[in-house]
N, C-alpha and C positions, 0 to 999 in steps of 0.2 A: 479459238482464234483461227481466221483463214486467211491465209496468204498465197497467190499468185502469182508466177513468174510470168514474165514476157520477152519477149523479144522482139524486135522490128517492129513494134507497135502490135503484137498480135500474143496472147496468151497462150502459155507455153506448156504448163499445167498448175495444179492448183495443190496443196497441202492444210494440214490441219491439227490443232495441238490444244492440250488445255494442262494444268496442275491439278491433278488428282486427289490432292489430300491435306494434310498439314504436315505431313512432312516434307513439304516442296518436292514431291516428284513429280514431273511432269511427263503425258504421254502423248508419242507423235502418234497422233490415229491417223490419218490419211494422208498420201502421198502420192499423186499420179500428175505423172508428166506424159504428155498426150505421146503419143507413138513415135508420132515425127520429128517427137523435140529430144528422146534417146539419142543416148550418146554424143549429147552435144553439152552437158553437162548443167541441165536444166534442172534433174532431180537433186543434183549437188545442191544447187544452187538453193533450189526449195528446202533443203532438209536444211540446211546453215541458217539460211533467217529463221525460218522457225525453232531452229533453237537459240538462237540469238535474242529473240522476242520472249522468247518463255524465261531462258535467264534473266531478262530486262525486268520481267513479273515478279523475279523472288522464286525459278527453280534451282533447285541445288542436284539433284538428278533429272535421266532421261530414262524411262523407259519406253524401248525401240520392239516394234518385234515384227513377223510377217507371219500369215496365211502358207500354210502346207502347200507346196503348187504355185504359188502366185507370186514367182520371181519370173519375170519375161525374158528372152537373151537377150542382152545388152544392157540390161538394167541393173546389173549387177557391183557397179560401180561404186554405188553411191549405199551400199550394207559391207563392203570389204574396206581393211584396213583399218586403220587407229580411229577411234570415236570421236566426235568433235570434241576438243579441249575447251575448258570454259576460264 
């Protein structure tokens, strides 16, 4: 599944997610929020529905993960603290 955030009429960035298996886990594969929409709470925003949709499917986990290196500064928001609750 792909979902798109926006704001002010203009895309914000875009994310990506599927269930992996039978045993309902599901995996965020992609998450990018364009540069200019950091720190405005657009990757939040991305990660939450896409796990809000994937639970909607029948996931009962998330697996999350990142690339060695490929955390940007200010990105870092939206991987700290408590996991989404479901």
């Amino acid at each position: 599944m792909l979902v798109a955030c926006e704001r002010d009429g203009e895309v914000m960035g875009f994310g990506s997610g599927t269930i992996r298996n039978e045993r309902a886990e599901a995996e965020l594969e992609t998450l990018y929020p364009l540069r200019r929409a950091q720190g405005h709470g657009d990757g939040r925003r991305l990660m939450a529905e896409l796990t809000r949709r994937l639970q909607k499917l029948g996931a009962m986990a998330l697996i999350l993960g990142m690339a060695h290196g490929n955390r940007p500064p200010g990105a870092t928001s939206a991987w700290e603290g408590p996991p989404p609750r479901w």
